[in-house]
C-alpha positions in Angstrom: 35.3 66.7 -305.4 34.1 64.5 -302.7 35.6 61.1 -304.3 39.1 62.8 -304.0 38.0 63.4 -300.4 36.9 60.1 -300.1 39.8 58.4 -301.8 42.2 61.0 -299.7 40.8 59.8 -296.3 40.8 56.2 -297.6 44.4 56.5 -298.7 45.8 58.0 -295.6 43.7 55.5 -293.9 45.4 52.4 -295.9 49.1 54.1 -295.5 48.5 54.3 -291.7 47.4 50.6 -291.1 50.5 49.6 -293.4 53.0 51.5 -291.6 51.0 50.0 -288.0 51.4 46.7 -289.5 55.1 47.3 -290.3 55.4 48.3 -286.8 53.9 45.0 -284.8 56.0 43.2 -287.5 59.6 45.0 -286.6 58.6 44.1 -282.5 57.0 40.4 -283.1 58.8 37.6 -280.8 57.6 34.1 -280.4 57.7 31.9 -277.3 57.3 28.2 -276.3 56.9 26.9 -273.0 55.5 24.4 -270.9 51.9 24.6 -269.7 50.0 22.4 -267.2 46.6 21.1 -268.4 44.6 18.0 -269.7 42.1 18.8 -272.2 40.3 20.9 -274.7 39.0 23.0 -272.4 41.9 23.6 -270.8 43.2 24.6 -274.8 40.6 26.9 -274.6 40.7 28.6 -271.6 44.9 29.1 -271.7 44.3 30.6 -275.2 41.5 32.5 -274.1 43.4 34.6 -271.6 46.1 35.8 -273.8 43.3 37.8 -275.6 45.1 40.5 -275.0 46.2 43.5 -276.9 50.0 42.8 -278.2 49.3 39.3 -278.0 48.9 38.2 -282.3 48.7 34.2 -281.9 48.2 31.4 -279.0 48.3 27.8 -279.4 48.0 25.2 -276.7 48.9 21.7 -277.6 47.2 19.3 -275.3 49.6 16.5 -275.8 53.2 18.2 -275.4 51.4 20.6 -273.3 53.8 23.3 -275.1 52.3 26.9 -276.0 53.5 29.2 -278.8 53.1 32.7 -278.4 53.8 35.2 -281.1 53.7 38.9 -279.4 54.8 42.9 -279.8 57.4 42.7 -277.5 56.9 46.3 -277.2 53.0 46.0 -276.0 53.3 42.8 -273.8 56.3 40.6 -271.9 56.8 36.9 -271.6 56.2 37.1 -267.9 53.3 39.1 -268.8 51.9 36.5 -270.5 52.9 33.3 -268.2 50.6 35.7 -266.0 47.7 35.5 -267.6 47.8 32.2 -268.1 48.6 31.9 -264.2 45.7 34.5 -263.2 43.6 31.8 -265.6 44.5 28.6 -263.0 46.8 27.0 -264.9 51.0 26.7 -263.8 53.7 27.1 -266.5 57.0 26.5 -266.2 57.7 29.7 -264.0 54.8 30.8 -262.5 52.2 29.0 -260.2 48.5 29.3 -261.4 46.2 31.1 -259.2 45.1 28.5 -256.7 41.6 29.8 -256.2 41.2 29.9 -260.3 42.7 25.9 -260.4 40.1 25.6 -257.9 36.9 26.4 -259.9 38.6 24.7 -263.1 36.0 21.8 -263.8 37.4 18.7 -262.5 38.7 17.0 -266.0 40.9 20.5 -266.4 42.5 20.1 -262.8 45.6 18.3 -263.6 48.6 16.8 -261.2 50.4 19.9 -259.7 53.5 20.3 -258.9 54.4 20.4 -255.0 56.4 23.2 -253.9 
């Protein structure tokens, strides 16, 4: 009796992931845009901030300074995202990073801003 518990619970349990799974799938959008940056700290701090529920894959590519996202369009929005990244110290192409945040970047991460 308790294995059909147990294999009850661990069905419902595998059913519901599935169909969750299904879900992020049906709302997933991918985005590329241009970052600011220099380094591979700077990789790992502009990935770092989109840690962030909704948020499936980040990668930061040093030399084009380009950034695909892959998201649930449902849980989290491109500006959203350029926000974190912003909040982080680092400009993308529509939104100024957080000048205090550039400010405590170590010096090899504070690249050439733009002037406004």
């Amino acid at each position: 009796m308790k294995f059909y518990v147990f294999a009850g619970v661990f069905l419902a349990f595998v059913c519901m992931m599935s169909c969750n799974s299904n879900a992020i799938t049906a709302n997933l959008k991918t985005d590329t845009f241009k970052v600011w940056g220099n380094c591979g700290m700077c990789k790992k701090t502009i990935e770092k901030s989109l840690k962030i529920d909704g948020i499936a894959t980040a990668n930061w590519d040093k030399d084009s300074k380009m950034i695909t996202v892959a998201y649930d369009s449902i849980l989290v929005s491109l500006p959203q995202i350029q926000q974190n990244i912003a909040a982080a110290g680092y400009d993308t192409e529509s939104t100024k990073g957080d000048d205090s945040a550039y400010a405590n970047l170590h010096s090899c991460c504070q690249y050439e801003r733009k002037s406004e």
